[in-house]
N, C-alpha and C positions, 0 to 999 in steps of 0.2 A: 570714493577712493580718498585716503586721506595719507598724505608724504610730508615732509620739510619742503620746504619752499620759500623763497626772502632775495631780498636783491644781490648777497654773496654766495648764495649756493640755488642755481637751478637748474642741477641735474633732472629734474620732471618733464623738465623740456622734450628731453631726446625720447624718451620712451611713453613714461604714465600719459604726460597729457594731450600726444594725438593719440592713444587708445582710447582715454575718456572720450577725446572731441566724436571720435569713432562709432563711440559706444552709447553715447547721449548721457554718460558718468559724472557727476558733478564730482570738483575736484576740491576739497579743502584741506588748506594747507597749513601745517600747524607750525611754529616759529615764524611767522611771517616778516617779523623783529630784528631775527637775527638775534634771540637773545639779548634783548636789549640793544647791539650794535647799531640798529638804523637808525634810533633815536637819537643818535648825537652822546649818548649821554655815558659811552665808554669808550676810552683812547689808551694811548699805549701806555698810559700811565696809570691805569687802574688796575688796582689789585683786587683779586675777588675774595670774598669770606672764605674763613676755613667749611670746608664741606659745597660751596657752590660748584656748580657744575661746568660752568664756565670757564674754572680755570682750568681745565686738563680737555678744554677744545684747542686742536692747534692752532686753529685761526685764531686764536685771543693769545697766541705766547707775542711777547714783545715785538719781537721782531718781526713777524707776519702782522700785526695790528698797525704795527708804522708801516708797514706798502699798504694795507687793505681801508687805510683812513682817506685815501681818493674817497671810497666812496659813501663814506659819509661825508668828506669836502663837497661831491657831488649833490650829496640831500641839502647839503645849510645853504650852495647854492640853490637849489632849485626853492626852496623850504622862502628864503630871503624875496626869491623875485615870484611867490605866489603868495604869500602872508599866510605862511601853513608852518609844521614844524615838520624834520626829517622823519619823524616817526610819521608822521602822514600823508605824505610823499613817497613814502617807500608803499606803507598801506593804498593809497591812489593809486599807485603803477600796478601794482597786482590785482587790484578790481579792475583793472584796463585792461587786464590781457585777455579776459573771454567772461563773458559774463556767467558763465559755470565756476570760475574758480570762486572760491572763497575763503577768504583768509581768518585764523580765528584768534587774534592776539590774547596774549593775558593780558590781564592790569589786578598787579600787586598794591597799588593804591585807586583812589577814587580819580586822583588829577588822570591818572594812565586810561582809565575809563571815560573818561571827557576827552580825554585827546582822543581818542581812539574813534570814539563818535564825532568828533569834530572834523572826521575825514568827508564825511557824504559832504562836508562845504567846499573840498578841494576836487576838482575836476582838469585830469590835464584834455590838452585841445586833440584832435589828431596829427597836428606838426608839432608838436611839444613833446607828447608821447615816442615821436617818431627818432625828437633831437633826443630826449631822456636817452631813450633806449639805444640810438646809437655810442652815445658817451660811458652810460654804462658799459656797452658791449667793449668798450678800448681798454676795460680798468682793469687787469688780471689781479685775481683774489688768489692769494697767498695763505697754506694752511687748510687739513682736512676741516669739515664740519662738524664732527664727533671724533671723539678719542677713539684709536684704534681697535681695541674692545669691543666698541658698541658696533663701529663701522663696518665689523665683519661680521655680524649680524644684520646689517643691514641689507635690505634686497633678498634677504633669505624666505623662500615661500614654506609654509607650514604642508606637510605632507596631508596629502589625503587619505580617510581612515578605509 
């Protein structure tokens, strides 16, 4: 099975991934990122290219990027007190959740691909996972994942012939 998945949207919770756990389904999840957002490396001040996809996600309009930068405040913390960066931190929490899921980041450059690898060095504990995951659970993410368009296409099953 493969969905979105990432520390601001995980609607696969409620449904896909106890059917996988169900099913013995391995689950991977593509955006794991956030588009970029888990890494630290977009705030409310960034503008996206003409033509990137990013700008016409709600969650990236201005004013949902300043509530939704808790949780990246949450990665630079955690990022700061593991010697990791939030792009791997975000990648650690989602290999922590079942060892079925599997996240599959892109890396547009070579550093993106080093970080990305540099995750298997990050390991949270199971009381860290536990504090993560509860602080995450408090941070409400402001703004759809995809522009309206794509969203309603989303969840949509293909008919059988």
């Amino acid at each position: 099975m493969q969905n979105e998945h990432n520390l601001p949207w995980r609607g696969s919770e409620q449904q896909i991934l106890p059917i996988c756990e169900e099913l013995g389904i391995r689950f991977v999840c593509w955006a794991p990122l956030a588009y970029g957002f888990t890494t630290g490396a977009i705030n409310p001040y960034t503008r996206f290219a003409q033509g990137d996809f990013r700008q016409y996600v709600p969650r990236n309009s201005p004013e949902n990027m300043t509530a939704n930068m808790a949780v990246v405040n949450l990665l630079w913390d955690w990022a700061v007190r593991k010697g990791a960066t939030p792009g791997q931190v975000s990648l650690a929490w989602l290999l922590a959740q079942k060892p079925w899921i599997v996240p599959i980041p892109s890396a547009t450059r070579t550093s993106h691909l080093l970080e990305n690898i540099g995750t298997e060095e990050f390991a949270f504990t199971a009381d860290e996972l536990r504090e993560f995951t509860t602080a995450l659970n408090a941070i409400p993410v402001r703004g759809e994942r995809l522009p309206a368009p794509v969203l309603a296409l989303s969840g949509v099953e293909a008919p059988l012939p």
